[in-house]
OpenMM code with the backbone's topology and positions (N, CA, C; nanometers):
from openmm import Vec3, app, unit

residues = "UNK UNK UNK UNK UNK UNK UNK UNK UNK UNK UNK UNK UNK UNK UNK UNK UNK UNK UNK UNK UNK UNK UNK UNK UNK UNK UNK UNK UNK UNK UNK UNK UNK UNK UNK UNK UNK UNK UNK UNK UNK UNK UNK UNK UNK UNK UNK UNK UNK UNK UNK UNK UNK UNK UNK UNK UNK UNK UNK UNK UNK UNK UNK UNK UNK UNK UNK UNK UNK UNK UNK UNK UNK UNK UNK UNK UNK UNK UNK UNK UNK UNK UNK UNK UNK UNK UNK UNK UNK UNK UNK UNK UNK UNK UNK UNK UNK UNK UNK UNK UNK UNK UNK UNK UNK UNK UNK UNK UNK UNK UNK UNK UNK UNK UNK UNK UNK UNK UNK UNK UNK UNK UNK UNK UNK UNK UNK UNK UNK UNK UNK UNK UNK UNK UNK UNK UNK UNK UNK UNK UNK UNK UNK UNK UNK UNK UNK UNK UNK".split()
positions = [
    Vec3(3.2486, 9.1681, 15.5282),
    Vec3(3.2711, 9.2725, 15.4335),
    Vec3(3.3738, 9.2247, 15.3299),
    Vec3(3.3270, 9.2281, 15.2249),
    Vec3(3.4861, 9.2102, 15.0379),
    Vec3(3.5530, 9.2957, 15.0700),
    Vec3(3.6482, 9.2572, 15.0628),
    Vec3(3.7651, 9.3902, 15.0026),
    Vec3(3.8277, 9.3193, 14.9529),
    Vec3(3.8326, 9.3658, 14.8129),
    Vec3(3.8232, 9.3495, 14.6727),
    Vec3(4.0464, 9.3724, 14.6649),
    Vec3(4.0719, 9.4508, 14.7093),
    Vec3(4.2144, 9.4753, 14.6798),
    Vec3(4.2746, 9.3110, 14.7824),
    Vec3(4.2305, 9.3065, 14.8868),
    Vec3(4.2777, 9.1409, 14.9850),
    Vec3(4.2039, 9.0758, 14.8799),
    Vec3(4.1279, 9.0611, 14.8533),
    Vec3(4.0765, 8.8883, 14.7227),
    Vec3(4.2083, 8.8882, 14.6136),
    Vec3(4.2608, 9.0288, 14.5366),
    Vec3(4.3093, 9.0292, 14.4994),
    Vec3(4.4773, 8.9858, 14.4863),
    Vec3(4.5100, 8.9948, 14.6156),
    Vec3(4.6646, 8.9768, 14.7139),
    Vec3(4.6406, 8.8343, 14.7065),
    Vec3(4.5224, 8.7471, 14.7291),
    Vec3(4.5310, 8.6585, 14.8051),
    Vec3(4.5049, 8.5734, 14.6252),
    Vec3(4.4355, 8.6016, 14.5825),
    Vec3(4.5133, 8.5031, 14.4190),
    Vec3(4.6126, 8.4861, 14.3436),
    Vec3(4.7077, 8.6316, 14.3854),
    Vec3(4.8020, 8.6228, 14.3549),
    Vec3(4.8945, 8.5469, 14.4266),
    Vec3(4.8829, 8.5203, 14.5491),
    Vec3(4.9555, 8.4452, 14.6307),
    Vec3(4.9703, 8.3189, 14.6400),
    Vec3(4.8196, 8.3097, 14.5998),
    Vec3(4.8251, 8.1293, 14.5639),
    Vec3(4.8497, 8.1277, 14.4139),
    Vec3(4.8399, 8.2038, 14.3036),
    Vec3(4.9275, 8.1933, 14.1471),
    Vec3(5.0425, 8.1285, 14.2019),
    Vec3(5.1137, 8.2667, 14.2568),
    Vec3(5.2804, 8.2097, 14.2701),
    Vec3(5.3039, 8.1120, 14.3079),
    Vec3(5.2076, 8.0881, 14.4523),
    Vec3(5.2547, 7.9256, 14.5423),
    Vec3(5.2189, 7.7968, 14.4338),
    Vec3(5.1283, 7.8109, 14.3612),
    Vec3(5.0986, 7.6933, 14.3207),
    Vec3(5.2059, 7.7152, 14.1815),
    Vec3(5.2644, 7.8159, 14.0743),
    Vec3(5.3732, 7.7997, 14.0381),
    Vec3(5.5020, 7.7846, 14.0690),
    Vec3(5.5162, 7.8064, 14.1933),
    Vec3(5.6693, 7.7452, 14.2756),
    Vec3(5.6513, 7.6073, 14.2807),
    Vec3(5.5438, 7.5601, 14.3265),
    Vec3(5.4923, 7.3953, 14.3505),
    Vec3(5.5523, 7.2876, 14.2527),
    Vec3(5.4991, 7.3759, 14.1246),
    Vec3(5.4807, 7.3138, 13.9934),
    Vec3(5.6340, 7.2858, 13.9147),
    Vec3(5.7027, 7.4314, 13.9681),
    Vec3(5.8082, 7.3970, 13.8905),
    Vec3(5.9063, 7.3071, 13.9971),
    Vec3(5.9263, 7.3316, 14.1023),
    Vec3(5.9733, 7.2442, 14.2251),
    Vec3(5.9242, 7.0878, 14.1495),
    Vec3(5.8440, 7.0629, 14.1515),
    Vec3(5.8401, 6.9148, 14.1486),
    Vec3(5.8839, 6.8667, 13.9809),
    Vec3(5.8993, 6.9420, 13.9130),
    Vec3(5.9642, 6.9244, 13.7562),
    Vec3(6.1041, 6.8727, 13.7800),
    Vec3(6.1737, 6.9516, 13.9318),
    Vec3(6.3089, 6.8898, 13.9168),
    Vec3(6.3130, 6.7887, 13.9661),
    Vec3(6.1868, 6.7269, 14.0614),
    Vec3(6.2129, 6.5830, 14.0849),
    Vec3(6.2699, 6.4905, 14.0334),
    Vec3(6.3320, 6.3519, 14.1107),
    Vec3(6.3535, 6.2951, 13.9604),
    Vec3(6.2410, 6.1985, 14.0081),
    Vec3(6.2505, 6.1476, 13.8677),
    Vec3(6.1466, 6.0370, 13.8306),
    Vec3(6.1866, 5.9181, 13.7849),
    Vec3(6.1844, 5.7928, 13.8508),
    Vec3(6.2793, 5.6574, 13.8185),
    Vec3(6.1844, 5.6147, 13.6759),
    Vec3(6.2542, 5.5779, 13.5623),
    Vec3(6.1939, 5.5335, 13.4807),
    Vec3(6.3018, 5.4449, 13.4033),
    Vec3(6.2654, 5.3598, 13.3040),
    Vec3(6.3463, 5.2861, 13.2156),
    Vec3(6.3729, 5.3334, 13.1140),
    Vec3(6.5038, 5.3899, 13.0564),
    Vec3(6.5663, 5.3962, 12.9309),
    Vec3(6.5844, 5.3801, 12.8497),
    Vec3(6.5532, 5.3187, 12.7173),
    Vec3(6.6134, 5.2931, 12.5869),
    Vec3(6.7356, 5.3193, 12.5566),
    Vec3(6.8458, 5.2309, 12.5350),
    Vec3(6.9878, 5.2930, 12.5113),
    Vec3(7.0383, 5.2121, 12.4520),
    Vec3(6.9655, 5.1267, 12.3257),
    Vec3(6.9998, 5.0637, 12.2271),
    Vec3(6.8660, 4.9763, 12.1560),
    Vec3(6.8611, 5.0314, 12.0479),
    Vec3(6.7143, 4.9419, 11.9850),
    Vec3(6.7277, 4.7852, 11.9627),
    Vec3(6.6191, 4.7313, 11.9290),
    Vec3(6.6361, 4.5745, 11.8878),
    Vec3(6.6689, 4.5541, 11.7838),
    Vec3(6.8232, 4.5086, 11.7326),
    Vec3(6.8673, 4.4908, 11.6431),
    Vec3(6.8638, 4.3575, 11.5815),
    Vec3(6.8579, 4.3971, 11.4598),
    Vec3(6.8498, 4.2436, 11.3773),
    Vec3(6.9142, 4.2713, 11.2266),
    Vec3(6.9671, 4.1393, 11.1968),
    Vec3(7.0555, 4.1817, 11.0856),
    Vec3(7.1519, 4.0922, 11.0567),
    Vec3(7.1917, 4.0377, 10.9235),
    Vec3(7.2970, 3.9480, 10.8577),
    Vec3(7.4253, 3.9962, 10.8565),
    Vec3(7.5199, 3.8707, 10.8628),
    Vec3(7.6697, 3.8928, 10.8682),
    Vec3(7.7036, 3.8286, 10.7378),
    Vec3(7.7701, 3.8541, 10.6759),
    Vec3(7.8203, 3.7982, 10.4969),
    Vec3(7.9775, 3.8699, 10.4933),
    Vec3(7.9726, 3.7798, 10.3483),
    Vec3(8.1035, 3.8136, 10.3560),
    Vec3(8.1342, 3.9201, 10.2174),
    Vec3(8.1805, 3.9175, 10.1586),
    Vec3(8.1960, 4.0334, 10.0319),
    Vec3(8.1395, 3.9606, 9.9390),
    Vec3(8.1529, 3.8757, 9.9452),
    Vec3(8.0720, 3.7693, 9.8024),
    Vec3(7.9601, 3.6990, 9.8408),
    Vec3(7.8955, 3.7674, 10.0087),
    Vec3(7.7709, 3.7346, 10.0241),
    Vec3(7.7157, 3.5937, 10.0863),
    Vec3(7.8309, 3.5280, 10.1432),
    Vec3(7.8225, 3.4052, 10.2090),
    Vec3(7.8126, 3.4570, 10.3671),
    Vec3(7.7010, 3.3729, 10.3945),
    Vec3(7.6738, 3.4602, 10.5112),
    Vec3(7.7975, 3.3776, 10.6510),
    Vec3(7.8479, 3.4257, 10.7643),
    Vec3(7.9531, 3.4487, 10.8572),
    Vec3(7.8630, 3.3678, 10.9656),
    Vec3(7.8866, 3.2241, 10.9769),
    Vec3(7.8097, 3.1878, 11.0942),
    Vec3(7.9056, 3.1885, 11.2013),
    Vec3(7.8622, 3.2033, 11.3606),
    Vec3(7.9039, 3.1729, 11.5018),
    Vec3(8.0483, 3.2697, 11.5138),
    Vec3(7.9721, 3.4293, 11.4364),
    Vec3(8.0937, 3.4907, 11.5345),
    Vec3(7.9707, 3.5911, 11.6190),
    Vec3(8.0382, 3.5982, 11.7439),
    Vec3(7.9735, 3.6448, 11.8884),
    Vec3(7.9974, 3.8429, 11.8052),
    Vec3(7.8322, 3.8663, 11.8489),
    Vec3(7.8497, 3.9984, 11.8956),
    Vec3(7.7758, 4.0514, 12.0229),
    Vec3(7.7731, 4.1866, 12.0256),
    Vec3(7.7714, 4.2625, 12.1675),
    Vec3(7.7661, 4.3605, 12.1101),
    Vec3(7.6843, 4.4430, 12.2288),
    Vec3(7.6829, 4.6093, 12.2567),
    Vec3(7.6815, 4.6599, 12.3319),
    Vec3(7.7185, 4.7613, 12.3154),
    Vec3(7.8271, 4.8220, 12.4342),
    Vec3(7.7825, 4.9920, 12.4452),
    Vec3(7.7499, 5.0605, 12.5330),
    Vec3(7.7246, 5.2069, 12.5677),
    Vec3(7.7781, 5.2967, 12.4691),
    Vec3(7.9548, 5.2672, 12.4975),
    Vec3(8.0649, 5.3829, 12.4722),
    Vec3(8.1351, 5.2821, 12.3978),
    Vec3(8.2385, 5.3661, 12.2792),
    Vec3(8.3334, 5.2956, 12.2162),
    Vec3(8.4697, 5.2650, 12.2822),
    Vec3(8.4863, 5.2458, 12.4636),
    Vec3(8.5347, 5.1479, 12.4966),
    Vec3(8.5362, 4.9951, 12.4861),
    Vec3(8.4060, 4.9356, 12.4646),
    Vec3(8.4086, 4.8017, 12.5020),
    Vec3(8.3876, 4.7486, 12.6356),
    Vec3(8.3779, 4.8433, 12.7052),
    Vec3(8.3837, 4.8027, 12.8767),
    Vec3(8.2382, 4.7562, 12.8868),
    Vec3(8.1837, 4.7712, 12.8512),
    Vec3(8.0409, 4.8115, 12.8528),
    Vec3(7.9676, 4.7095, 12.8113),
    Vec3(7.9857, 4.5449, 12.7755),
    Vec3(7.9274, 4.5099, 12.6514),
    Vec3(7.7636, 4.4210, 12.7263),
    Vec3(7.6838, 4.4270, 12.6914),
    Vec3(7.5632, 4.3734, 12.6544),
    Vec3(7.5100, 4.3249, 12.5752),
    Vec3(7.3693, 4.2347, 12.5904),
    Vec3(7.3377, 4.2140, 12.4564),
    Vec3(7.3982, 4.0885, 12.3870),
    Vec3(7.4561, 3.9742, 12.4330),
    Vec3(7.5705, 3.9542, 12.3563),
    Vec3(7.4472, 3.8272, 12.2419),
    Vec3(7.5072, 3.7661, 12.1359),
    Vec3(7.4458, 3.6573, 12.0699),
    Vec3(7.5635, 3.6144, 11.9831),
    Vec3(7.5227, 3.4639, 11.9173),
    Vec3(7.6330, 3.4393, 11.8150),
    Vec3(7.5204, 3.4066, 11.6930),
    Vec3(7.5748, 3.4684, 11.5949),
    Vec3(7.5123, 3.4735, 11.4386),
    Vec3(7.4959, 3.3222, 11.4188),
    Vec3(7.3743, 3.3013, 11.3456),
    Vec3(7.3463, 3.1464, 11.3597),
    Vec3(7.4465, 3.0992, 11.2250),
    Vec3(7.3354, 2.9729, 11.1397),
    Vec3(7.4322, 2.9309, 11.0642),
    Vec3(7.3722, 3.0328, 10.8612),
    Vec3(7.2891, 3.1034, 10.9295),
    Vec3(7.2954, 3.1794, 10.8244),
    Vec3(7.2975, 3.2887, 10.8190),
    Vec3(7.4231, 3.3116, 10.9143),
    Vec3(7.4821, 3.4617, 10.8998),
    Vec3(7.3864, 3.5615, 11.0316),
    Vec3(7.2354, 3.5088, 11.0875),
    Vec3(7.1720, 3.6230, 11.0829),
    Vec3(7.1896, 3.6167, 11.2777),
    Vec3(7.1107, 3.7207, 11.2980),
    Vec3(7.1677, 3.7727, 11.4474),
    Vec3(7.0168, 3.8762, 11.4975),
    Vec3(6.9930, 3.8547, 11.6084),
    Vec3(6.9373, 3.9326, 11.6858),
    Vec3(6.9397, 3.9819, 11.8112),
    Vec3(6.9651, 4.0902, 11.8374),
    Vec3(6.9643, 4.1353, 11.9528),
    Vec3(6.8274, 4.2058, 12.0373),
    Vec3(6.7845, 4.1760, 12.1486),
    Vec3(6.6622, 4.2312, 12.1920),
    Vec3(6.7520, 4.4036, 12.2329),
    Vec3(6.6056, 4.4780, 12.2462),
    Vec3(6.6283, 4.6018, 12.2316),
    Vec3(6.6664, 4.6176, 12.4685),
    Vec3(6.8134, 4.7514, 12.4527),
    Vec3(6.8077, 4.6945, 12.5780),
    Vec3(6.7635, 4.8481, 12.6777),
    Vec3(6.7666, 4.8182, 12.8182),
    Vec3(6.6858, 4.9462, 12.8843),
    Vec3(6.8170, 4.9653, 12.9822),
    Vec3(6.7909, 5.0708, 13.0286),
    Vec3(6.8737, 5.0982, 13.1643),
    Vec3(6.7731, 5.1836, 13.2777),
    Vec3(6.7843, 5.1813, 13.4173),
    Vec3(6.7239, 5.2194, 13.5054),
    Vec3(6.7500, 5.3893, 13.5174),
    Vec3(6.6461, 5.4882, 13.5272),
    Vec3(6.6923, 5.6335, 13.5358),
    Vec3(6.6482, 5.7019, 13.6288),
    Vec3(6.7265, 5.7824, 13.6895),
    Vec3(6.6123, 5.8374, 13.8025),
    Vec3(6.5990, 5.9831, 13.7518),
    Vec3(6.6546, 6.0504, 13.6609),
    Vec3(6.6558, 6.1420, 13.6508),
    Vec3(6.5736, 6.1709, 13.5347),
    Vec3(6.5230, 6.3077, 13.4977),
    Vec3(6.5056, 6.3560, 13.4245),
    Vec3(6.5240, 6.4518, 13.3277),
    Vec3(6.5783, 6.4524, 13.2431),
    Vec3(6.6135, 6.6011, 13.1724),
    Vec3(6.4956, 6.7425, 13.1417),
    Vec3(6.5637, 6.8112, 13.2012),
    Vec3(6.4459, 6.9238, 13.1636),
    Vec3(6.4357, 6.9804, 13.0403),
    Vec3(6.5634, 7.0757, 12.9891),
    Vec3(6.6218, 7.1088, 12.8812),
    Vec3(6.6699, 7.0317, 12.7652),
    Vec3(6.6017, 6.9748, 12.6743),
    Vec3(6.7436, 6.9258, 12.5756),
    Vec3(6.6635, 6.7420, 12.6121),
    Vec3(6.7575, 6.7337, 12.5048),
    Vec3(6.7558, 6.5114, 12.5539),
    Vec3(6.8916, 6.4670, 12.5608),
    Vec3(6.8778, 6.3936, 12.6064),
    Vec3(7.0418, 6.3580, 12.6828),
    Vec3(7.0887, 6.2603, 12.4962),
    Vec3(7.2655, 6.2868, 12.4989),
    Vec3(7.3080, 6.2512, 12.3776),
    Vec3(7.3142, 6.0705, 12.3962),
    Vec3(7.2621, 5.9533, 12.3290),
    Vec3(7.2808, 5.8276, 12.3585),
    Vec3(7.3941, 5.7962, 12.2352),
    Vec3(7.4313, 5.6682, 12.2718),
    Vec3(7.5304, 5.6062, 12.1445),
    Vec3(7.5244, 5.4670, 12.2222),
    Vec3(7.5548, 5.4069, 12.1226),
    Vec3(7.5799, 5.2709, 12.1338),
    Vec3(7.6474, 5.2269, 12.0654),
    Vec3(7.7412, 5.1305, 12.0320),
    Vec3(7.8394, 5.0738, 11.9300),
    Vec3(7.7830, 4.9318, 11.9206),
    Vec3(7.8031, 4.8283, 11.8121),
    Vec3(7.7973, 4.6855, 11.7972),
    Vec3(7.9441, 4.6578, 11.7687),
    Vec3(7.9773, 4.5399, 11.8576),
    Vec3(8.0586, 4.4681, 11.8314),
    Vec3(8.1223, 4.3506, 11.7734),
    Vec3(8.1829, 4.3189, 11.7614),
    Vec3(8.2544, 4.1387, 11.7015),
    Vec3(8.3178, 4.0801, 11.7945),
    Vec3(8.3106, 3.9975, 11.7991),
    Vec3(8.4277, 3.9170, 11.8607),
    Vec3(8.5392, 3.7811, 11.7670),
    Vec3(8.6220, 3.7983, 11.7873),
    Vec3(8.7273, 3.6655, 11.7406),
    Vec3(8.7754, 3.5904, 11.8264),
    Vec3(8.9072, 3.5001, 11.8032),
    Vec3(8.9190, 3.4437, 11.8927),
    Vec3(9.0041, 3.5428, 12.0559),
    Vec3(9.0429, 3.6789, 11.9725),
    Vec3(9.1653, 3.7477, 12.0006),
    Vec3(9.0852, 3.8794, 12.0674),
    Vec3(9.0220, 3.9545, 12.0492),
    Vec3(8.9755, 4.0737, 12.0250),
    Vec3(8.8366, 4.1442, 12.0023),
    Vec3(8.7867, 4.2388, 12.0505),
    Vec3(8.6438, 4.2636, 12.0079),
    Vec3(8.7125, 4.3957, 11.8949),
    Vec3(8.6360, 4.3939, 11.8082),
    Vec3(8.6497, 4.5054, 11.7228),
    Vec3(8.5035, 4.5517, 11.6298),
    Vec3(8.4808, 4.7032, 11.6844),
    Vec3(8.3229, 4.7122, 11.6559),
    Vec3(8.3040, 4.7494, 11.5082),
    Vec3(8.1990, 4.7625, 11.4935),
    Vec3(8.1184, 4.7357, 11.3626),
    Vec3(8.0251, 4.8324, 11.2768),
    Vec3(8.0010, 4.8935, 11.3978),
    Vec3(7.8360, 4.9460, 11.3835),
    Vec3(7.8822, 5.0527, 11.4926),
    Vec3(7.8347, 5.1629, 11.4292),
    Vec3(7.8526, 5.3097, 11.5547),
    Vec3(7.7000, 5.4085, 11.4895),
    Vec3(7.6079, 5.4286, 11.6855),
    Vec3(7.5289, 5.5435, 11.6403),
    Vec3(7.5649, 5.6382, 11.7378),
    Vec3(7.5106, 5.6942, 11.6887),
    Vec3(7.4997, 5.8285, 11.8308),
    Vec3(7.4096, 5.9242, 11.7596),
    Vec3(7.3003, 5.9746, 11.8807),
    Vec3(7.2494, 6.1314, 11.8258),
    Vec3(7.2061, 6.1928, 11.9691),
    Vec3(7.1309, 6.2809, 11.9604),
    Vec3(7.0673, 6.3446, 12.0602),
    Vec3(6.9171, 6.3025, 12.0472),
    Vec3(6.8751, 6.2310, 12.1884),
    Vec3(6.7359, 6.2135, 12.2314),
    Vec3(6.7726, 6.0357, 12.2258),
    Vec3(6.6382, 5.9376, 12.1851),
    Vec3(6.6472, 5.8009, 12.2103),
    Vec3(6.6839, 5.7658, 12.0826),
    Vec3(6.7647, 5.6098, 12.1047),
    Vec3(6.7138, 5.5352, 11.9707),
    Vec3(6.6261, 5.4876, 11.9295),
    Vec3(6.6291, 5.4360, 11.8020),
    Vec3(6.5184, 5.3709, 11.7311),
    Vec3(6.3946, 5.2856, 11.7851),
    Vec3(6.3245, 5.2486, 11.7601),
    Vec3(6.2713, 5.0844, 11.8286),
    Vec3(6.3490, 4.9975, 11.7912),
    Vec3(6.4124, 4.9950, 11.6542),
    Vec3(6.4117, 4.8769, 11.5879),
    Vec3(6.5332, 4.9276, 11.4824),
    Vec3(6.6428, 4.8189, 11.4703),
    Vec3(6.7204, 4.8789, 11.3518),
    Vec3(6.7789, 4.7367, 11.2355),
    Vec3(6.7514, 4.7602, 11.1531),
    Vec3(6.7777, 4.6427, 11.0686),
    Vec3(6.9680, 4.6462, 10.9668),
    Vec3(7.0486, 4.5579, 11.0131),
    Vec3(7.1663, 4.5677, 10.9994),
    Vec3(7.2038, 4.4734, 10.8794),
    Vec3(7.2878, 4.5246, 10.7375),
    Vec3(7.3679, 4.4529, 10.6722),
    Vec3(7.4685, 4.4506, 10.6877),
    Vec3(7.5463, 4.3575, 10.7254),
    Vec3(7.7131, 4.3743, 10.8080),
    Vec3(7.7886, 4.2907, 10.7000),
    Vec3(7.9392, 4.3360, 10.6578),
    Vec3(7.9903, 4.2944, 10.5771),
    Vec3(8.1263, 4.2829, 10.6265),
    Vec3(8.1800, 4.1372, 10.6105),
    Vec3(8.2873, 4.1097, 10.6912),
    Vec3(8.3838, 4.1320, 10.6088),
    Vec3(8.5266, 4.2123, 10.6846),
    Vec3(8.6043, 4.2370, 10.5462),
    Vec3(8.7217, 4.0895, 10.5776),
    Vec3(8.8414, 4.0945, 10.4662),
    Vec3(8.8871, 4.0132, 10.4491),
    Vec3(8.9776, 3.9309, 10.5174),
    Vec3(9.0228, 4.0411, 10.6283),
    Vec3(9.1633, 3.9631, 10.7473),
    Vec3(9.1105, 3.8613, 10.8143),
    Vec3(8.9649, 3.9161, 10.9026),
    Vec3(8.9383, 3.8914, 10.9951),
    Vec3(8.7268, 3.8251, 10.9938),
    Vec3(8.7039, 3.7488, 11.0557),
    Vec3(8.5354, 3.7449, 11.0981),
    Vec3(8.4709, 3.8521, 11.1638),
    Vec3(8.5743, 3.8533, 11.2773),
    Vec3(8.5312, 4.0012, 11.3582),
    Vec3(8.5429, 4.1078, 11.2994),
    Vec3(8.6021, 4.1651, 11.2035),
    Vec3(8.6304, 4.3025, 11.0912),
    Vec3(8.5669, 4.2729, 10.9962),
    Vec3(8.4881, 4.3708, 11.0286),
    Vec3(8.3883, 4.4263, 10.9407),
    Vec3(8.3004, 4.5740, 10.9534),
    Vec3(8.1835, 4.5954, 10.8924),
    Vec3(8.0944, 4.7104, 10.8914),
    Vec3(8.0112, 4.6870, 10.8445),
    Vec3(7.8821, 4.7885, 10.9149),
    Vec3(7.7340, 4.7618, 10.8911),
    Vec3(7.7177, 4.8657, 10.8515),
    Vec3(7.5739, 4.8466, 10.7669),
    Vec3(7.4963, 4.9297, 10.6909),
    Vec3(7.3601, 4.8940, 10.7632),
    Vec3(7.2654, 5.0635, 10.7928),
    Vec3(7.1546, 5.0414, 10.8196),
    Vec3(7.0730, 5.0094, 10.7140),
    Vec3(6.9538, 4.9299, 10.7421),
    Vec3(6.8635, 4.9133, 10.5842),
    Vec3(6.8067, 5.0662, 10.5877),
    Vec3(6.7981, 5.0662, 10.4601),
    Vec3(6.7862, 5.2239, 10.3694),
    Vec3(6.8424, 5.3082, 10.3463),
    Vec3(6.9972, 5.2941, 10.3708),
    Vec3(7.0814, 5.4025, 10.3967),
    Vec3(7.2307, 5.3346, 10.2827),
] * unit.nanometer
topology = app.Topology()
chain = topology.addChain("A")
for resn in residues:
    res = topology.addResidue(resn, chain)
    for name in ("N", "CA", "C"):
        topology.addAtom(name, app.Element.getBySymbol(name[0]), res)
């Protein structure tokens, strides 16, 4: 015999169960790889445009420096590449995208002193193309410009 009011109980029961299911496993986490700095590439010069060979840079998470990755030394014409780098995640954000930053650095013989600062909310770029301009004290002091900006 149907009875139409139990068919009814009983879809609703599996609605809910299979929406408890659904959102339950959303908070899983999920191990995946990160983006938390694009592949940078980009010239070092000086104010009059002579390009800055064999000073070491790096990148680094946070504008500590603790952090540094990435590292290369600018060849002999100024220019530099960094591959784009990942980090391991297990988590996932549900709400929102998590805020990233990364800084580029210099190095001298003495000191790292950075260069280049991003930060936003969600990932970076793929790819970021850098004009860096060394100021006058120092090799390592300086600042970058993104191309187009």
């Amino acid at each position: 015999m149907y009875d139409a009011e139990l068919c009814v109980k009983y879809r609703l029961a599996m609605a809910s169960l299979l929406g408890n299911l659904v959102a339950v496993s959303a908070c899983l986490p999920i191990p995946h790889a990160e983006r938390i700095s694009p592949h940078l590439v980009g010239s070092y010069r000086t104010a009059t445009g002579l390009p800055v060979a064999g000073v070491e840079l790096a990148v680094s998470r946070d504008a500590s420096c603790h952090d540094l990755f990435s590292r290369v030394v600018t060849d002999s014409a100024g220019n530099f590449e960094l591959a784009e780098a990942r980090v391991h995640q297990s988590v996932v954000m549900l709400m929102g995208d998590w805020i990233t930053e990364y800084d580029l650095w210099a190095h001298d013989d003495s000191s790292w002193t950075p260069i280049y600062s991003w930060s936003a909310m969600g990932k970076p770029p793929h790819r970021v193309t850098l004009t860096c301009i060394q100021a006058p004290r120092s090799p390592s002091d300086g600042s970058c410009v993104p191309e187009g900006q």
